[in-house]
Kinemage of the C-alpha trace (Angstrom):
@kinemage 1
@onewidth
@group {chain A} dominant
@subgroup {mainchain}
@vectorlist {calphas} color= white
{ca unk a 1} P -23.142 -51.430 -7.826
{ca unk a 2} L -26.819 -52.168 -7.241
{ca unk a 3} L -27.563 -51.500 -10.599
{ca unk a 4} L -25.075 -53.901 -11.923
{ca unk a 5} L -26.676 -56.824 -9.713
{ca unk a 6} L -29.726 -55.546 -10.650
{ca unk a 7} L -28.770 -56.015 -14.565
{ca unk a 8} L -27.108 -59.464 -14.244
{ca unk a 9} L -30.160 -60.469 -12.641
{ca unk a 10} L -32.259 -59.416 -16.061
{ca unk a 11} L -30.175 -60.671 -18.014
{ca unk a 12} L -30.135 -64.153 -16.741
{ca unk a 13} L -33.836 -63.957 -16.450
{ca unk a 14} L -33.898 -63.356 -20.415
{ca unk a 15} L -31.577 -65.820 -21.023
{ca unk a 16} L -34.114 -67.973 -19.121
{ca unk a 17} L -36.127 -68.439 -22.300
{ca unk a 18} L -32.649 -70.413 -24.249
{ca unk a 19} L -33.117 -72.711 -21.815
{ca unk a 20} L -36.814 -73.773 -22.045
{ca unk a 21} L -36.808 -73.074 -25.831
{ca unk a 22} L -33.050 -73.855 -26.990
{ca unk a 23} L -33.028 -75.501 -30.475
{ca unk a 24} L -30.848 -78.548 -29.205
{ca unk a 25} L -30.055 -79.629 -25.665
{ca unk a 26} L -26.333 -78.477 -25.957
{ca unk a 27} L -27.882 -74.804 -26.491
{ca unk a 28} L -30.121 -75.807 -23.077
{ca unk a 29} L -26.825 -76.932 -21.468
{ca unk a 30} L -24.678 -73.696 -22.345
{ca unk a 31} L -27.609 -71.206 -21.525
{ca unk a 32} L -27.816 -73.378 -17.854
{ca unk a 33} L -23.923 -72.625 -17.688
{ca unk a 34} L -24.533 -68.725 -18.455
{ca unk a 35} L -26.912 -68.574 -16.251
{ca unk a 36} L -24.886 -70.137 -13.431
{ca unk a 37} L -21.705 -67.471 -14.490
{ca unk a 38} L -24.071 -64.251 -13.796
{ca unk a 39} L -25.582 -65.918 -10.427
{ca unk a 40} L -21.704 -66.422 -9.532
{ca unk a 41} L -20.697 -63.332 -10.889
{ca unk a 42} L -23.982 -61.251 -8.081
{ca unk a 43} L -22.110 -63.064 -5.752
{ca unk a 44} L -18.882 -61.775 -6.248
{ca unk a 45} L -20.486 -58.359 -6.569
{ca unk a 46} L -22.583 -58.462 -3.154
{ca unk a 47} L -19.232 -59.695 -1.457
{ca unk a 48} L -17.670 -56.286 -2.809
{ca unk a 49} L -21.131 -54.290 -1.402
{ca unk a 50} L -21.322 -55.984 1.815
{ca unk a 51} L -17.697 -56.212 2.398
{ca unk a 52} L -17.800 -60.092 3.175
{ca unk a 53} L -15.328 -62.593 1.974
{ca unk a 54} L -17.154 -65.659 2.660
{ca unk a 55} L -19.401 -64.811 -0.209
{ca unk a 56} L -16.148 -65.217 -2.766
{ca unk a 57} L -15.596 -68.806 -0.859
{ca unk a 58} L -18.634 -69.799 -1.634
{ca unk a 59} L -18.542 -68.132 -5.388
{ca unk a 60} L -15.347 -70.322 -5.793
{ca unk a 61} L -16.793 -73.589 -4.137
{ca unk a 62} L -20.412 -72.519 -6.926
{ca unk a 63} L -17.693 -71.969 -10.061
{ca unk a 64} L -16.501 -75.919 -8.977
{ca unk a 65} L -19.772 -76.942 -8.957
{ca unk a 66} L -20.534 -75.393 -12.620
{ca unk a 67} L -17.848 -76.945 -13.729
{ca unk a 68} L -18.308 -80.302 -12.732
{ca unk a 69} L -22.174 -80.010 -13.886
{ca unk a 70} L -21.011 -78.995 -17.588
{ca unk a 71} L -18.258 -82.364 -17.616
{ca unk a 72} L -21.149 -84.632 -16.429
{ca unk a 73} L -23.822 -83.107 -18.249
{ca unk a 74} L -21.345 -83.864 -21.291
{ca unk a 75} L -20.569 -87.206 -20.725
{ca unk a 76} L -24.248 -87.832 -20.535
{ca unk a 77} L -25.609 -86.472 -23.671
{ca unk a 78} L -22.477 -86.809 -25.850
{ca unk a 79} L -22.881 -89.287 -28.671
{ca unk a 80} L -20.203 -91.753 -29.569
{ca unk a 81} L -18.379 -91.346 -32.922
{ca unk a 82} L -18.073 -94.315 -34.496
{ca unk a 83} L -15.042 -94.717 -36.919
{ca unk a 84} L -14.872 -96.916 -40.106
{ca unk a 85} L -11.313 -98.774 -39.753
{ca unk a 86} L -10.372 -100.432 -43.022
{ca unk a 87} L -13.464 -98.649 -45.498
């Protein structure tokens, strides 16, 4: 199970570099998001290895949290559409 940690761990190291170099800042956001998932995901998987269940509390209270930062993260950067009424 170790090496499973130790493999989410890479890969949201790697996944590091779509953040600093994404093409467009909703690439930045989603690559944040990812790497928020994999953190949440080594905490669901050290609960399992240490037998604890307070670390799957605080996963769940850390997915809320995600999920929250995505909806305000898109209210700020979203773009209004504007409509033509009548053209």
């Amino acid at each position: 199970m170790l090496y499973f940690i130790l493999a989410i761990i890479l890969l949201a190291i790697s996944t590091f570099y779509r953040v600093i170099k994404g093409p467009s800042i909703a690439d930045r956001i989603m690559a944040m998001n990812t790497i928020g998932v994999m953190f949440l995901l080594v905490l669901v998987l050290l609960s399992f290895y240490f037998e604890r269940k307070i670390f799957i509390d605080v996963a769940l209270v850390y997915g809320v949290f995600l999920f929250v930062n995505v909806l305000i993260l898109d209210k700020y950067f979203s773009k209004p559409i504007k409509e033509k009424v009548g053209d």
